[in-house]
Each structure stands twice: as structure tokens, then as C-alpha cells.
N, C-alpha and C positions, 0 to 999 in steps of 0.2 A: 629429935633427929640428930643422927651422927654427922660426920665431919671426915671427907674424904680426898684426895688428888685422884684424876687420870690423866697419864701422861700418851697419849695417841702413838708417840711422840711426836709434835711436831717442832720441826726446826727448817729454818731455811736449807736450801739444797746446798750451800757455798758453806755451808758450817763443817768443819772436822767431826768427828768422831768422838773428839774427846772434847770438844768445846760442848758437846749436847750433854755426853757424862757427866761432866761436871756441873751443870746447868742442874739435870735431872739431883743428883744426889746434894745440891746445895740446897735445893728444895724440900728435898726430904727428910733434909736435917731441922730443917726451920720447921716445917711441918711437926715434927718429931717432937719438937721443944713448945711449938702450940697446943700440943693436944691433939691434933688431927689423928684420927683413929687408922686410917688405913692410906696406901697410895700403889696403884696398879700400871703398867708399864705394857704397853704393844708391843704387838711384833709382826713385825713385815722384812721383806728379805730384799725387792726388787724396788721399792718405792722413792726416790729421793726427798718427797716432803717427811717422812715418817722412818727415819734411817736406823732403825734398832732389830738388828735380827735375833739378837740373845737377852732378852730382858733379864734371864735369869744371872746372866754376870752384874747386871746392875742392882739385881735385887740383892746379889752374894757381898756385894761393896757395902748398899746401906744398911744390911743387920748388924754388920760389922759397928756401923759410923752411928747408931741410933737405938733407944732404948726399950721404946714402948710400942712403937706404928706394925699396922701389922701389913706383911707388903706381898705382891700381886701379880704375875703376868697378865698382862689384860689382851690379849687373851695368848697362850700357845697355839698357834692354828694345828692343827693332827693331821690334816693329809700331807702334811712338808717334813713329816718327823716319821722312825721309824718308832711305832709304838711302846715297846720294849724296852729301848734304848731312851725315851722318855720319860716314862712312866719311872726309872732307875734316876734316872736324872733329880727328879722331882723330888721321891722319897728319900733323896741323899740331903738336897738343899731344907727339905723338911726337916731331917733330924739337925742340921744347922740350924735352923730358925728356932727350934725351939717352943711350937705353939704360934708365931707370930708368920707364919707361911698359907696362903691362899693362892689357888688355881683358876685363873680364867682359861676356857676352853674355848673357841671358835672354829668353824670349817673354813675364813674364806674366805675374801669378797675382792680381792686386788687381782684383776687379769694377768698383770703383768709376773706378778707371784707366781702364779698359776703354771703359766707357758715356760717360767724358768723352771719350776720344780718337776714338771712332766706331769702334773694331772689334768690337760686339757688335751682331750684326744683331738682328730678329724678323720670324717670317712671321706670316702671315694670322690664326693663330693666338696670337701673344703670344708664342711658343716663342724663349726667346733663345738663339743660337751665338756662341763668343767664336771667332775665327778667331785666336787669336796664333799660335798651332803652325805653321799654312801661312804666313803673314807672316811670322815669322823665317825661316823654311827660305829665300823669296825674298829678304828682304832680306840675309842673311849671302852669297846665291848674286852679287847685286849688287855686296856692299860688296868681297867678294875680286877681282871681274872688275874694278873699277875700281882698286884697289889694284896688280895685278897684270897688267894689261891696257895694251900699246904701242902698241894701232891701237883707231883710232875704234867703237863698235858702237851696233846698237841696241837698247834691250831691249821687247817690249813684252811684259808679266805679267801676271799677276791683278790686282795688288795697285798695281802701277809701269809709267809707260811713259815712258821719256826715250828722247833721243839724245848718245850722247857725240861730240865730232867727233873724226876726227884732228887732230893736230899743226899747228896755225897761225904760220906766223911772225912775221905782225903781233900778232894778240896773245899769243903766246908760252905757247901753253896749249893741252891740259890742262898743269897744271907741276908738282902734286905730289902724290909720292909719300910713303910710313910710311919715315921711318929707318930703322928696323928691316927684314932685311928674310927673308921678303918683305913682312911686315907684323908688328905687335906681336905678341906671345903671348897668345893667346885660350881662354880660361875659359870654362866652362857651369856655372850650379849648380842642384842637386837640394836638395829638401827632403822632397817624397813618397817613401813608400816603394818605388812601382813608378815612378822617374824616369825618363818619358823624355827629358826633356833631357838626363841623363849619359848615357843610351845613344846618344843625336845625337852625344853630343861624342866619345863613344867610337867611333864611326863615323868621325869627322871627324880626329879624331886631337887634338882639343884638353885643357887642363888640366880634370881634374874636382874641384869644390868641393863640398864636401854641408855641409850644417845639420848640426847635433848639437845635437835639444833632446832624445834619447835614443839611447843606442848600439844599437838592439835591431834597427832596419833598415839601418845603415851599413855591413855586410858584404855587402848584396844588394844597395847600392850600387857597390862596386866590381866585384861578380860579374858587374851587369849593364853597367856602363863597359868592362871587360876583356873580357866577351863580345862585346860589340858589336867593340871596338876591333880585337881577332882575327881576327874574318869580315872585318874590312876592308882587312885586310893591316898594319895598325902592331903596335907590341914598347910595349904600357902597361907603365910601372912604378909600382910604388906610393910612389918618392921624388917623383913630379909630385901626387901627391894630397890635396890641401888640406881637413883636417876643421876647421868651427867652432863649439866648444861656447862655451856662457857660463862667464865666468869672474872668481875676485876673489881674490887672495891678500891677507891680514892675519896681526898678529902669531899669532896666537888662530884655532883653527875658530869658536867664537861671533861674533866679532865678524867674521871673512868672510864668515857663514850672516846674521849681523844686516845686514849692509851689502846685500847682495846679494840681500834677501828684502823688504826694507821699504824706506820713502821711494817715488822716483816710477821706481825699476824695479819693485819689489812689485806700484805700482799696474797700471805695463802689462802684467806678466806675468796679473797678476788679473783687468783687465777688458779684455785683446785679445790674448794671445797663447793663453793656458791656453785659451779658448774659442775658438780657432779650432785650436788641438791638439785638442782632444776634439771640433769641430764637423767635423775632415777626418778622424777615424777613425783620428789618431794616437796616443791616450793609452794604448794598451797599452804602447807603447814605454818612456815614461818611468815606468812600475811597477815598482815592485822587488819585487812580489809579487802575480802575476793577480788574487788576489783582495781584491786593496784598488779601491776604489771611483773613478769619476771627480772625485767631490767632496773627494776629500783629496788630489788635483792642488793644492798650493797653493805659493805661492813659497819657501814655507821648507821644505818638503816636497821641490822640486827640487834647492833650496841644497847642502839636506841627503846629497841621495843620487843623484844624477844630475849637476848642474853641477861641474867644473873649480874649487870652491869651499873655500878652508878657509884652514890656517897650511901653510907650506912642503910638509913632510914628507906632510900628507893631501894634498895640491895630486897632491905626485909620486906617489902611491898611486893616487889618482882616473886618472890620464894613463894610468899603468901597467898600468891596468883594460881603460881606452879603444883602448890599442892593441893589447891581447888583445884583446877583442872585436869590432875589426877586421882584424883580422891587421895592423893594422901602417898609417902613411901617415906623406910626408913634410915635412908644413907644420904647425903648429898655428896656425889664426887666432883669440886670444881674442877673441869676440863682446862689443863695447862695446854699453853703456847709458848711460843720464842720470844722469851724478852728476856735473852740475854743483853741487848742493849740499854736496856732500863731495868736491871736487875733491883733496883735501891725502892723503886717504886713497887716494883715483882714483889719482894718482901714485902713490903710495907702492905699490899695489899692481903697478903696473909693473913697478916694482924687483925689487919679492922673485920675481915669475913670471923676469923676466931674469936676478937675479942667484943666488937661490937654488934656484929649480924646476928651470928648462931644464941649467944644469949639472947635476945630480942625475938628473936624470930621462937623458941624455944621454950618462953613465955609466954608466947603470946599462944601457942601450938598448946602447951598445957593448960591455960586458962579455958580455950575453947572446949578443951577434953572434958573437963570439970564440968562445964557448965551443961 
């Protein structure tokens, strides 16, 4: 199993702009220098827990600062972009990276996004439609025709209507293309339990990513990925399949469950995520027992029995659970938070997920294979 960051981002709402940047890319340096194979970056425009509208400036910083990682928007959302002017963006930052650039794509899920960027209509009635689901399907339809496309077209959509020309000699354009080719490796992530965005990407043939703020729908995430995928003629494997639960190794289970329950992740877990788990009719998942209540959802309650959280040994126990009750995937992306206040421990817990879990846990994953 690989070895990943996702960065949501979250940070408290009182943080600067550049207190987060630098938080994010100190991480990815350290990352960088562990081994960690990859680290992906959100994007939200309206959100104050989650304050990163251009990942791609922060990706453009750590190619720069880091040698091996290979790094990620997680995801671009496409009805907030004009396709085009995307899709150019991308292939430009591609030929900068060099091989080491990956695309997550998503439609969408932040209301408030939404009503700032004008894709939430209302009729006569008040009645509001968020239209992102039809806008990505068009915009993803654009971004590969231009990417992959040697003669002029036009498109005219619902949503877009250009002209690309053919080939001009005076101005020497269109003129670029993604490095990679035919273009980056492109990502969808789920976090509902009926996702259809990994059943798109399972259609498409792309990587699928899922949340883990509980194991308990992450096997009907890939059921419903590898179904899709199979009616469309591709071979899913579960080594392309990226889970990201939260996560904190310390010397001590207490002090992993302390670190990772209290200060300013506690608070966002308490007053923005826990209520939007239990406001989308996900809190059965993270129960360790039907009949405990939505109100002892609390962050040291997650620490405790759900999150990637502990001293080494529980760490590899937790993962060993995790991939029983998925049958199995081949990325772990541990889900970053705001500890810029205990950044000393922040590192330090890098290490022990790098140097004491992932071996362990990775032996013990090969031994069963063997046998």
C-alpha cells in the first residue's frame, strides 16, 4: 500500500492565507523527504473552514520546493471554471511538473460555492437547482476534446459555446498540449454513500478517491466504481483506489486521541463537519454501535474508534480493520488538518505513519497475500 496527504484544506477561519500556505507546503516538504508518494490539495472559493480557491498556485510552489511527490488538485471543481481556459491551465502546470502532476476533478457539493459562482438557478417559485452534475459532464467533454483534439472545432453546449481555430502559422497556435499523454491522470472523489461521481469515473475509466469519515459505505463505493467501470468495458483494479481517513500517530494512543480531538481540528470537527455528517444522513456510518446516539458523534469519540488515530501498533490495527472492511485499496491518503499550533508533533507524526506504521502494516498486507 502507498502513502499519501489530503489536504481538504482545512484551517481555522481566523488563519491568513499565508499562515495555511505555508502550513500546506511545510508538510509537503516533509512528506517529500518521507517518501510519501503523492499529496492533493482542494478547492473551494466560498468556504471559510476550507479557504484555498487555486490549489494549483500551491502545487506550482511545491514542485518547485520538493523532488519526488507527485502532487494533485483534489479536486478542480469544473462548473466554477471556464473549461478551456482550464483545461490550458493544467497542460501548462503539466509540462512544469514534469510526470510528477495529477488531476482530481469534482462537480460540487459547497451551496454557498454554488450561489456565488451562478450555478444555482430558481424558478417562479423560489425552487433552487444546483446544475453541477450537467456542467462537469460538459466541461470534462471540452477539456479532453481540446487536450486531445488536432483540427479546429466548434462547440456550442448548454453551458459553453467557443470556437477553436485550426492551426495558424502566424500565430503559431493552438500550441499546447498536457506532457503527459494523452493528458494527466484524472481522479473523481466520493464522499456520499450512493456516489455518483465514482460511478462517472468508473464509466470513464478514471482513479477513484473516497472520504473515510467512516468505513461502513466504502465497500459500496467501489462496488458501485467497478460496476460502472465493467459495463464500460475497462479491467478496475483496487491498486488505483485511493481511501482518505483522518489520521495522527503519537508516542501514546492518549496523546494521538488528545492531539486529534481538541485545539482547532476538535473545533472544526464539532462545529462543521460532525454537523454536516449527521445533517447528509451519514452518521450511522461512523457508529460503532446502532444504538448510540447522534450526540456522542464527538471528536474524541471519532479519535477514539473510527479515525487512523493512536501509537504505532493501534495505528496498524486501525488500517488492518480498514482494509478488511473494504476489501482491500491501494493508496492511503492521511487527511490533514490545522495543527499549525502543534506543528512539532504534526511532523513528528509523519514519521511514525512513514517509518513505523506503513512498514508494519505492509508486511503484514504481504504476508497475508502470500499465504
Amino acid at each position: 500500500m502507498e502513502l499519501g496527504l489530503f489536504f481538504m484544506p482545512h484551517f481555522a477561519p481566523e488563519r491568513t492565507p499565508k499562515q495555511g500556505a505555508d502550513f500546506v507546503l511545510e508538510t509537503i516538504r516533509k512528506a517529500d523527504e518521507l517518501g510519501y508518494g503523492e499529496a492533493w490539495i482542494g478547492e473551494h472559493f466560498a468556504c471559510g473552514w476550507e479557504p484555498v480557491p487555486a490549489p494549483d498556485l500551491l502545487i506550482a510552489q511545491a514542485l518547485i520546493q520538493t523532488k519526488r511527490i507527485k502532487l494533485a488538485p483534489g479536486a478542480h471543481v469544473l462548473p466554477y471554471h471556464h473549461p478551456v481556459e482550464l483545461a490550458h491551465r493544467i497542460a501548462y502546470l503539466d509540462h512544469l511538473a514534469q510526470g510528477r502532476y495529477m488531476v482530481g476533478i469534482g462537480a460540487g457539493s459547497v451551496p454557498m460555492d454554488a450561489d456565488l459562482l451562478g450555478v444555482i438557478t430558481r424558478d417562479a417559485d423560489g425552487v433552487e437547482e444546483m446544475h453541477n452534475a450537467e456542467m462537469t459532464r460538459e466541461a470534462l467533454d471540452i477539456m479532453i476534446k481540446v487536450w486531445t483534439s488536432d483540427k479546429g472545432f466548434d462547440h456550442d453546449g448548454k453551458y459553453w459555446k467557443f470556437r477553436r481555430r485550426d492551426y495558424d502559422d502566424f500565430e503559431k497556435g493552438p500550441f499546447l498540449k498536457p506532457f503527459q499523454k494523452p493528458y494527466p491522470p484524472l481522479a473523481m472523489t466520493g464522499i456520499s454513500a450512493n456516489s455518483r461521481t465514482l460511478a462517472l469515473a468508473g464509466k470513464l475509466g478514471f482513479r477513484p478517491m473516497s472520504f473515510c469519515i467512516g468505513a461502513g459505505y466504502l465497500a459500496k463505493h467501489w462496488d458501485d466504481y467497478e460496476s460502472a467501470a465493467l459495463k464500460a468495458g475497462h479491467s478496475p483494479s483496487r491498486v488505483n483506489w485511493a481511501v482518505s481517513p483522518p489520521f495522527f500517530v503519537a508516542e501514546t494512543d492518549e496523546e494521538a486521541i488528545r492531539m486529534a480531538s481538541t485545539g482547532e481540528v476538535g473545533r472544526f470537527w464539532k462545529e462543521y463537519m460532525i454537523p454536516g455528517i449527521v445533517g447528509r444522513g451519514l452518521s450511522k456510518y461512523v457508529k460503532t454501535d446502532p444504538s448510540h446516539t447522534d450526540e456522542m458523534i464527538t471528536p474524541e469519540y471519532l479519535a477514539r474508534h473510527v479515525w487512523l488515530v493512536g501509537a504505532p501498533d493501534t495505528v496498524v490495527r486501525k488500517a488492518l480493520k480498514l482494509v478488511d472492511e473494504t476489501g482491500g485499496f491501494g493508496t492511503l491518503l492521511g487527511m490533514c488538518f490545522d495543527f499549525i499550533d502543534q506543528k512539532e508533533a504534526w511532523l513528528r507524526n509523519l514519521e511514525l505513519m512513514s517509518a513505523e506504521v506503513m512498514p508494519r502494516l505492509n508486511a503484514i498486507l504481504t504476508s497475508a497475500k502470500a499465504a
